[in-house]
C-alpha positions as CSV (number, residue, x, y, z in Angstrom):
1,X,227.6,154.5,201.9
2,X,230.2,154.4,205.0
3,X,229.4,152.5,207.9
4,X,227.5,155.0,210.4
5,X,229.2,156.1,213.3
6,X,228.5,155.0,216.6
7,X,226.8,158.3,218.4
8,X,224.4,157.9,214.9
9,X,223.0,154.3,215.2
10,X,222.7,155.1,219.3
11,X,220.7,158.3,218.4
12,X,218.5,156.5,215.5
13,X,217.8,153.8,217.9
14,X,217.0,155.5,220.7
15,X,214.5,158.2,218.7
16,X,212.7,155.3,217.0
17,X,211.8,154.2,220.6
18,X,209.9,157.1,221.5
19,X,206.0,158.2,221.2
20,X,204.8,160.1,218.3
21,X,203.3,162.8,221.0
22,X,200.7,164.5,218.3
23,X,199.0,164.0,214.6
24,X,197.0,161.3,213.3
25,X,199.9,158.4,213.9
26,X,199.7,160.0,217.9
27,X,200.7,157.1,220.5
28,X,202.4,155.4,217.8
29,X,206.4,154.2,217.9
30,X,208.5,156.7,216.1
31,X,209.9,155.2,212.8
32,X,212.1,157.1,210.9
33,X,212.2,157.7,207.5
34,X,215.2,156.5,204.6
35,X,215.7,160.2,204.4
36,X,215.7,161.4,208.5
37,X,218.4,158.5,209.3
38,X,220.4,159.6,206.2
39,X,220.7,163.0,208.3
40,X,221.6,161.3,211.3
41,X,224.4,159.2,209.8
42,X,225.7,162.6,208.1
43,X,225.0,164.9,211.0
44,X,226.8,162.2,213.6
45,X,229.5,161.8,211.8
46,X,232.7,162.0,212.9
47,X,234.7,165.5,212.1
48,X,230.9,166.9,211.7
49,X,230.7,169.7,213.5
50,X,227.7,171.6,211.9
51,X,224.4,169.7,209.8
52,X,222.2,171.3,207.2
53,X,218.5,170.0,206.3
54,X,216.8,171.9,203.7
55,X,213.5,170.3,203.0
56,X,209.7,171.2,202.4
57,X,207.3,172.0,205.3
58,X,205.6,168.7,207.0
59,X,208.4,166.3,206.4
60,X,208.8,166.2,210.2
61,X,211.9,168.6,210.6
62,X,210.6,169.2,213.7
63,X,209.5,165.9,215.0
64,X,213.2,164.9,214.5
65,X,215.4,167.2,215.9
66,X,213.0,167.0,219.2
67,X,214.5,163.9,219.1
68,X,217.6,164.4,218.8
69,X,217.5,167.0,221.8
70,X,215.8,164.7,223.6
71,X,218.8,162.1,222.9
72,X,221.9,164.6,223.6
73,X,219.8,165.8,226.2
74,X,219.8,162.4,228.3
75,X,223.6,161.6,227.2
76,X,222.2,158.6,224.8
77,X,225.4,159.4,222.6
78,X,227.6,161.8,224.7
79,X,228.8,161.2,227.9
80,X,229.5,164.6,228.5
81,X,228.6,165.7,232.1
82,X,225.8,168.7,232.2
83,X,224.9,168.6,228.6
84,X,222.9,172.0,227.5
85,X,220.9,171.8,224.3
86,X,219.6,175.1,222.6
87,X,216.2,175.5,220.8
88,X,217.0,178.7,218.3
89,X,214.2,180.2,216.2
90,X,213.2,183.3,214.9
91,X,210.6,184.2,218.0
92,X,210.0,182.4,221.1
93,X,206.8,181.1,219.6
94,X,208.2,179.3,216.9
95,X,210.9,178.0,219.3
96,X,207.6,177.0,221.6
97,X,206.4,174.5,219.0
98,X,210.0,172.2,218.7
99,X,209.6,172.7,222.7
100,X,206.0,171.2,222.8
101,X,207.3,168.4,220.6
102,X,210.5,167.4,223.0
103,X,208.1,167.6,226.2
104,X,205.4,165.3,224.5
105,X,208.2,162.8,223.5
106,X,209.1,162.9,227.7
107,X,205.3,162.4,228.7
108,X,205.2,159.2,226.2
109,X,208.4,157.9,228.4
110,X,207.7,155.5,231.4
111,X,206.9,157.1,234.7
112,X,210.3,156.1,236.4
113,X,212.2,158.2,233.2
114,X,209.8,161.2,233.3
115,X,210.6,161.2,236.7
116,X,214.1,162.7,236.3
117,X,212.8,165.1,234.3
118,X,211.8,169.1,235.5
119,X,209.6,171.3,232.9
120,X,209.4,174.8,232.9
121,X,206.6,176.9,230.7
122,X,206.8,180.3,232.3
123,X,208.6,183.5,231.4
124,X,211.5,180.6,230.6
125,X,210.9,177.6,228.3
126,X,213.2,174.6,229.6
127,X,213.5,171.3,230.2
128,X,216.0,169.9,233.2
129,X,217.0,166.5,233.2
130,X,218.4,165.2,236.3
131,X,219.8,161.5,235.7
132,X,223.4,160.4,233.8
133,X,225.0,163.7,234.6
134,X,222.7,166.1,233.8
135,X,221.4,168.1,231.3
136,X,219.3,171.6,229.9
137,X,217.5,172.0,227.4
138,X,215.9,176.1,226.5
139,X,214.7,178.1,224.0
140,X,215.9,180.9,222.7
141,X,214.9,183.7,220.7
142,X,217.0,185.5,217.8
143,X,218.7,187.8,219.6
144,X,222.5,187.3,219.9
145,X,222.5,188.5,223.4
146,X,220.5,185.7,225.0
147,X,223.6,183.5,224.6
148,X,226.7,184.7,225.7
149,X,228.4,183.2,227.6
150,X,226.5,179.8,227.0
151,X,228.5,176.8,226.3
152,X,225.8,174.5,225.0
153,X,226.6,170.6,223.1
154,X,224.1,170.6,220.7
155,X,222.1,173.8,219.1
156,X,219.3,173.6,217.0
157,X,218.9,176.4,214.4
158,X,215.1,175.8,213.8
159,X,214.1,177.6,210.4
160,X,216.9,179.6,210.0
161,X,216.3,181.5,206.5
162,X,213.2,183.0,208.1
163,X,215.2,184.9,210.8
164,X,216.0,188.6,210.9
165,X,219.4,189.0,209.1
166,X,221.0,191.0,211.9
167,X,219.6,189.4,215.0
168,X,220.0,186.1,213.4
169,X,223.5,186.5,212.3
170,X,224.1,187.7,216.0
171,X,222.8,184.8,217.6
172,X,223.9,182.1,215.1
173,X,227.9,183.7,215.3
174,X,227.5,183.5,219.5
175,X,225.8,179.9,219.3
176,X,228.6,178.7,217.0
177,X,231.3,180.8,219.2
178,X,230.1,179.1,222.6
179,X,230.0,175.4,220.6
180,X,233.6,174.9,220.4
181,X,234.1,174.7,224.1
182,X,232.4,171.4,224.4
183,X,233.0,170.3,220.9
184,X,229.6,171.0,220.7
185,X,227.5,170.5,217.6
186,X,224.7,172.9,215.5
187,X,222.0,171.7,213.3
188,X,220.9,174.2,210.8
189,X,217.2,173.1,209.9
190,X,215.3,175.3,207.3
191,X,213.0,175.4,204.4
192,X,214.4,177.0,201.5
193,X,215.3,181.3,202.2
194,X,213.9,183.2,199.3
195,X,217.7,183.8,197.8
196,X,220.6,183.0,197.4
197,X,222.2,185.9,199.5
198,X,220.5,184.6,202.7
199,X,222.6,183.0,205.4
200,X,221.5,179.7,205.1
201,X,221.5,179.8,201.1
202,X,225.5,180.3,201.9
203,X,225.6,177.4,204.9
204,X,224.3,175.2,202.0
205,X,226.2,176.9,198.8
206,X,229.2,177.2,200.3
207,X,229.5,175.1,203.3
208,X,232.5,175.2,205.6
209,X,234.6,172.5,206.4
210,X,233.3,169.9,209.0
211,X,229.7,170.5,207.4
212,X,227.3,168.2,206.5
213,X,224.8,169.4,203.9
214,X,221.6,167.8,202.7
215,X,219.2,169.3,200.5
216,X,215.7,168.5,199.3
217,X,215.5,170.9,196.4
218,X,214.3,170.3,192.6
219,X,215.4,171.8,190.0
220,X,214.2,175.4,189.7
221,X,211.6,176.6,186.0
222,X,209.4,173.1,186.5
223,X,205.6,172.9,186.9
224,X,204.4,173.8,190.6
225,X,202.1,170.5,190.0
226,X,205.1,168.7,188.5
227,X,204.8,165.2,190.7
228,X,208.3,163.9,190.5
229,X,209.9,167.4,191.4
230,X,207.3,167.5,194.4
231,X,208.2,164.3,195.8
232,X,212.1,165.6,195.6
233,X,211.0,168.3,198.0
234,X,208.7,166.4,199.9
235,X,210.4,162.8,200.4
236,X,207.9,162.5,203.4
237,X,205.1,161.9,201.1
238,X,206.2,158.6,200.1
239,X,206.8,157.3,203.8
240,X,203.7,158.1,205.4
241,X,205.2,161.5,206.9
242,X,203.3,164.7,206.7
243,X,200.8,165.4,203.5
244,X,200.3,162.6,200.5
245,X,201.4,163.2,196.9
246,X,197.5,163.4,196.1
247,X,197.3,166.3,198.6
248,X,200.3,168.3,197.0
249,X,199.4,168.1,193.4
250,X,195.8,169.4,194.5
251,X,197.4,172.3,196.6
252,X,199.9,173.0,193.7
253,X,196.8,173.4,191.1
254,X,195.1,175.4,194.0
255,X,198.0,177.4,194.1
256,X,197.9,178.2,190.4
257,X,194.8,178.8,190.0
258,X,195.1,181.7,192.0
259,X,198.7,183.1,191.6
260,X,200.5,185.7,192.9
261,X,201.7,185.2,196.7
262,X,200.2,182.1,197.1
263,X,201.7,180.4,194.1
264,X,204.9,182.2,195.2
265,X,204.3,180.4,198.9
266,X,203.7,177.0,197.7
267,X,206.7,177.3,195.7
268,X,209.3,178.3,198.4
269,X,207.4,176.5,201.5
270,X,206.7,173.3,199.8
271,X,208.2,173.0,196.8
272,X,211.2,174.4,198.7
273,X,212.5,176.5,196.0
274,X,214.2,179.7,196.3
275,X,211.7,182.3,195.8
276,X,210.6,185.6,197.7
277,X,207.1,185.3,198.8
278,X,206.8,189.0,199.3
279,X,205.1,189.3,196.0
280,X,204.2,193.2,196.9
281,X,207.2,194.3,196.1
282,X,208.7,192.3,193.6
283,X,208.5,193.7,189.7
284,X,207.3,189.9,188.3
285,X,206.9,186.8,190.1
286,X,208.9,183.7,188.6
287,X,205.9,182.2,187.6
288,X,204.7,184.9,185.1
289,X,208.4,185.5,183.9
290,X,208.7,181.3,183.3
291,X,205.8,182.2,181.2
292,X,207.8,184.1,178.6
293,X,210.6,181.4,178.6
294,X,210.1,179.0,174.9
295,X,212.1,176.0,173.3
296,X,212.9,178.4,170.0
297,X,212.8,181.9,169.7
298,X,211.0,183.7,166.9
299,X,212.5,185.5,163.9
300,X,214.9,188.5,163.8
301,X,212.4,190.5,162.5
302,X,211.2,194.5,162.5
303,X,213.4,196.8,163.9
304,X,215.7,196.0,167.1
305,X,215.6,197.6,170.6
306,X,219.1,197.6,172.4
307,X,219.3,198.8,176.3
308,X,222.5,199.3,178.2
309,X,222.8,199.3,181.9
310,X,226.3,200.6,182.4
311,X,228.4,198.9,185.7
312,X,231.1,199.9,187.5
313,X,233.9,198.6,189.1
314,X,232.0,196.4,191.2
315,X,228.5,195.8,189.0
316,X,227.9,194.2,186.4
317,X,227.1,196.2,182.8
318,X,224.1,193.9,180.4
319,X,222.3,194.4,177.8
320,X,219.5,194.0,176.1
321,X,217.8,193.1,172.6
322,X,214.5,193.4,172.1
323,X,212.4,192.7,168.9
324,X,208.7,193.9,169.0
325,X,207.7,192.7,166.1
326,X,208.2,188.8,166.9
327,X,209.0,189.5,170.9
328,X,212.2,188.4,170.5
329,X,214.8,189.3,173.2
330,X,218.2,188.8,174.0
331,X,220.5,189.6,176.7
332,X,223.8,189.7,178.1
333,X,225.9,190.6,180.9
334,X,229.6,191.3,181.2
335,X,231.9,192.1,184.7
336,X,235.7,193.1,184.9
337,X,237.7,190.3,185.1
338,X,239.6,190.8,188.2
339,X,238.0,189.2,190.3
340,X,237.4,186.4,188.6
341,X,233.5,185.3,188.3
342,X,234.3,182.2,190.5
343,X,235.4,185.0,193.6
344,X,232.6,187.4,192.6
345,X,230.1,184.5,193.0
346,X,231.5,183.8,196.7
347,X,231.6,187.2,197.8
348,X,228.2,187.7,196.0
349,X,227.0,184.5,197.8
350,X,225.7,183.1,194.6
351,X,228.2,180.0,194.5
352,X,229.3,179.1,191.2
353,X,226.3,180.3,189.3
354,X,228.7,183.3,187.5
355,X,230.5,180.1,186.0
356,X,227.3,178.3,184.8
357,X,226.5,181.6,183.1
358,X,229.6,182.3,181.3
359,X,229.0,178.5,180.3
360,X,225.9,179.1,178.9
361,X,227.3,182.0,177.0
362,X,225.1,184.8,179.0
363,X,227.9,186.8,180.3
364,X,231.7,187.3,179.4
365,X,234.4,189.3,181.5
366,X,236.1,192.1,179.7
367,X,238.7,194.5,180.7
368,X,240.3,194.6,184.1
369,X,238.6,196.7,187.0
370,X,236.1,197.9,185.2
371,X,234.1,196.9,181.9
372,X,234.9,199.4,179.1
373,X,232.3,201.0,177.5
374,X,233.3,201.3,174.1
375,X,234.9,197.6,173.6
376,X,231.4,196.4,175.5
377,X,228.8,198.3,173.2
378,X,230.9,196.8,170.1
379,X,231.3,193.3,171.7
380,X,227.8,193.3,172.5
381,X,226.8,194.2,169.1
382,X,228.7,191.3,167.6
383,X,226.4,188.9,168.8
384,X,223.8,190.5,166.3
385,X,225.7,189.2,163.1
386,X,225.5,192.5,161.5
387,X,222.1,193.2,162.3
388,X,220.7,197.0,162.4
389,X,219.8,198.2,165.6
390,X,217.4,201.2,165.9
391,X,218.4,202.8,168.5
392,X,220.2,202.6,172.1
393,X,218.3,203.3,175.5
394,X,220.2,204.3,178.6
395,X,220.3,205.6,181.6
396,X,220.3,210.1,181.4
397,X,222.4,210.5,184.1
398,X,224.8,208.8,182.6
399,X,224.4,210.2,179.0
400,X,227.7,211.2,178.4
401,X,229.4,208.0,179.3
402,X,227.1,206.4,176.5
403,X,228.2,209.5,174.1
404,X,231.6,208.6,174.9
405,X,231.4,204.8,174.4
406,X,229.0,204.8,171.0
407,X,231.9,207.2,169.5
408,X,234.7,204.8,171.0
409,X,232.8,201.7,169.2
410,X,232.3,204.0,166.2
411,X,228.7,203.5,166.5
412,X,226.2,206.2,164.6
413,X,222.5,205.5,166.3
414,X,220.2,207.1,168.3
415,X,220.6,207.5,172.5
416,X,217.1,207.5,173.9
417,X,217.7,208.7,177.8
418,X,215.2,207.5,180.4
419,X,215.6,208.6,183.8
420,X,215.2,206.6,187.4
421,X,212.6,208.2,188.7
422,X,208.8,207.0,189.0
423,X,207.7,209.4,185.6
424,X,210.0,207.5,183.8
425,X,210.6,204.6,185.6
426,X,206.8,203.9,186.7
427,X,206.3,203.6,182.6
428,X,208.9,201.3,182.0
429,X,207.6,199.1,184.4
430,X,204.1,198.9,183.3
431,X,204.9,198.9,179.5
432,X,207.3,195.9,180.1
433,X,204.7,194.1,182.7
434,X,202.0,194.7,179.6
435,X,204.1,193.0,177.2
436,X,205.3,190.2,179.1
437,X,201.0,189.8,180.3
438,X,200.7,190.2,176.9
439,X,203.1,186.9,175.6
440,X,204.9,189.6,173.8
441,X,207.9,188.5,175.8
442,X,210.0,185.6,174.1
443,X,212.9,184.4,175.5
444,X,214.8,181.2,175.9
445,X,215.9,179.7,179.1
446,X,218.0,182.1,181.1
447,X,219.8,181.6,184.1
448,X,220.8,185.2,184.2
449,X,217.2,186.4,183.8
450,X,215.9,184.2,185.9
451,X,218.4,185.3,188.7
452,X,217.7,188.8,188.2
453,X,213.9,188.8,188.1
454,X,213.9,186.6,191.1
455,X,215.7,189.9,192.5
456,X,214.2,192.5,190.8
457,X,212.6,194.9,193.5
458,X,209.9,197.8,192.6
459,X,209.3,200.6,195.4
460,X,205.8,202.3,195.1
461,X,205.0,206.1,195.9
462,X,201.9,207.3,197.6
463,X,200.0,207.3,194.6
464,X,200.8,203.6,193.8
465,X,203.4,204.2,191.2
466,X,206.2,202.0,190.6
467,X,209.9,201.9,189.7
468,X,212.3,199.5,189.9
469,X,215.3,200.0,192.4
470,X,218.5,198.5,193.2
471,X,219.1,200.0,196.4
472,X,216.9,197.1,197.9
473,X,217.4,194.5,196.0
474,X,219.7,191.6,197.4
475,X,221.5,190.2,194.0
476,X,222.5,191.6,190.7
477,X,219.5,193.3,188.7
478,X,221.2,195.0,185.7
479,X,219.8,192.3,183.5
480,X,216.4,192.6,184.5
481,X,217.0,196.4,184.1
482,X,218.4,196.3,180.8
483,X,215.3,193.9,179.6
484,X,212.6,196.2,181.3
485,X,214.6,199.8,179.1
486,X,214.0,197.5,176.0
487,X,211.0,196.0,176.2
488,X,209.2,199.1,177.1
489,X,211.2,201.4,174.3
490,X,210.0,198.3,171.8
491,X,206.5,198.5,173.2
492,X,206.5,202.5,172.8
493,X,207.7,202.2,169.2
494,X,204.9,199.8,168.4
495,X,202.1,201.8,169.9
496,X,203.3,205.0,167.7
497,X,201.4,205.6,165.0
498,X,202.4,205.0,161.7
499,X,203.7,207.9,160.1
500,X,202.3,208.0,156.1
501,X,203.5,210.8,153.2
502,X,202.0,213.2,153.2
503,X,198.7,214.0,150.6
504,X,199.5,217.1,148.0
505,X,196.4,218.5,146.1
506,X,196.8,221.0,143.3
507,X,194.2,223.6,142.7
């Protein structure tokens, strides 16, 4: 590792000097863990101008970059004259508690040093600091507003992926504006956001230059009680910072015990894994579509269930094999090929995860601007070896651009329609739900699925109904739409009864 710069070993110094102000190690010296000075040397570095910490709750994200303000503010490592620090969270409450934490590291100073010091807790929430040239420390809430015109040295962006995406992206663009007047610096500080389209899932993704990035995240399908994966998110545990490893593996089995939300929770607040806790509206949770995920997938077997979701220009068109004899299921996805997926998965905000898939053979490009229905349902088809399909589910409204592309692929099967609203739609979704409940889902390991369920949205009438939508849903879901048209056709076909000859007596 390169030697740390100067302002770094000042500022690590200086914090491990100060009073724990609250907790059970309250009254005791500061001393910082491997993994809070490796975010110091990074952040401090010179040509740094922005530092990212994504890590799980209670590893003392908070605790640290108090003290960091608390440094900048008192000019331990910039000599700048009138230094002004900013406090950014999503509400001024949750600004309040990083506030609390810089004002209990002042009380634990000597008498002569808290001296120089004026605190304000009305209407206002600052901290004025009256020796080596001044300084201002406040709290601000997300609105872009509250900032202009500031010219601060050091921001703090205190849990940015739980900020509202248009007041947040208002204050963090005037934070970052006002920084480069005082060569200022911001430190974005965040548990995991619930996707990969979220502001601070790009700031880590795709990371500017002069950006210093370091993420606590494990790899994503594992255990929620998986020990080694835990301690990746929660490095604290092993230093005597915020909860044990005993205390995590009991919450993690807590959590899955009971499921839903607060499985979700655990997994994107302490695990710190990219998932959306708003399990309301979400068609499956990762957890129950994990559950359908095996090593080796059954037999070709019975008959086979294809479902096309048909993209345009911009979307991406997938499909879908499903076998409801063994559960067996397959599927695909394909976009144009200009752009390419590596500028698709920037403007899309999903990195290089377009690449990954075409490495794993789960999607392809084909054609130019758009994908072309009739090379796609024959391309598609190929990965079958020659194996009969029964039929092709679409969607109705576009019934004749599936007419057209079956005759351009010289296809002869059956188009089954299924419209988007909640009569059709709301029996999709429960058929498929009942069939993956059911373990009547098989599937290997999918990045593509698993990116599209962890997107899939549902929206729910007033008599509870359900259908999936796209409108509100932040990634690409024609994947997840394409499984749920097979799985529930394949479900359909197997609740039919069987149809026998028919009896003939003679008088």
């Amino acid at each position: 590792m390169a030697r740390p710069s100067k302002q770094a070993s000042e500022a690590i110094s200086f914090i491990e000097k100060l009073r724990i102000p609250e907790g059970k190690l309250a009254g005791k010296q500061v001393k910082l863990a491997r993994y809070q000075k490796d975010f110091l040397r990074g952040a401090l570095s010179n040509g740094i101008l922005a530092a990212c910490l994504s890590i799980g709750r209670g590893n003392g994200k908070t605790a640290l970059s108090a003290g960091v303000a608390l440094a900048e503010l008192m000019g331990v490592f910039n000599p700048q004259p009138k230094r002004e620090v900013l406090f950014a969270a999503r509400n001024r409450d949750q600004a309040k508690i990083a506030f609390n934490f810089l004002v209990g590291y002042i009380e634990g100073l000597a008498e002569e040093d808290q001296a120089q010091f004026t605190i304000r807790r009305g209407q206002r929430l600052e901290v004025e600091f009256n020796g080596n040239g001044g300084g201002l420390a406040r709290c601000i809430a997300a609105d872009g507003r509250s900032v202009l015109g500031g010219a601060p040295t050091l921001a703090i962006l205190d849990e940015r992926a739980a900020w509202d995406r248009d007041k947040g992206d208002a204050l963090e663009n005037a934070i970052i504006s006002g920084l480069g007047k005082r060569d200022g610096r911001v430190f974005i500080i965040s548990t995991s956001a619930p996707d990969d389209a979220n502001p601070f899932s790009r700031w880590l993704d795709n990371p500017p230059p002069g950006t210093f990035v370091q993420e606590h995240r494990p790899q994503p399908g594992l255990p929620p009680d998986d020990l080694e994966s835990l301690l990746i998110a929660n490095p604290g545990a092993k230093e005597g910072i915020g909860s044990d490893a005993q205390w995590l593996v009991a919450q993690a089995k807590r959590a899955i015990a009971r499921g839903g939300s607060a499985l979700a929770s655990f997994r994107n607040l302490n695990r710190n894994e990219r998932v959306n806790i708003e399990t309301s509206s979400v068609l499956i949770t990762v957890d129950e579509w994990l559950a359908a995920e095996v090593a080796d997938l059954p037999k070709r077997e019975g008959p086979c269930v294809c479902a096309v979701d048909l993209g345009g220009s911009r979307s991406m068109s997938a499909a879908a094999f499903y076998f409801p004899q063994t559960g067996r299921l397959e599927t695909y996805g394909a976009f144009p090929g200009n752009p390419g997926l590596g500028d698709r998965g920037q403007a899309d905000g999903v990195g290089q995860r377009y690449i990954e898939m075409e490495e794993r053979d789960e999607i392809f490009t084909m054609g130019d601007l758009i994908v072309p229905p009739g090379p796609w349902f024959r391309a598609v088809l190929d990965k079958l070896d020659g194996y009969p399909i029964a039929c092709i589910v679409g969607d109705r409204f576009r019934e004749a651009e599936f007419r057209e592309g079956l005759q351009a692929a010289g296809l002869r099967v059956p188009f089954i329609a299924r419209g988007n609203g909640f009569r059709d739609g709301g029996e999709d979704v429960e058929r498929f739900r009942t069939a993956l409940f059911d373990r009547r889902v098989r599937v290997l390991p999918s990045l593509l699925l698993r990116s599209a369920f962890s997107e899939a949205i549902v929206v729910v009438d007033d008599s509870g109904n359900e259908k999936l939508t796209k409108k509100r849903s932040l990634g690409r879901i024609d994947a997840a739409s394409a499984t749920v048209l097979a799985v529930a056709e394949g479900a359909r076909r197997m609740a039919a009864p069987e149809r026998r000859p028919a009896r003939v007596a003679w008088a």
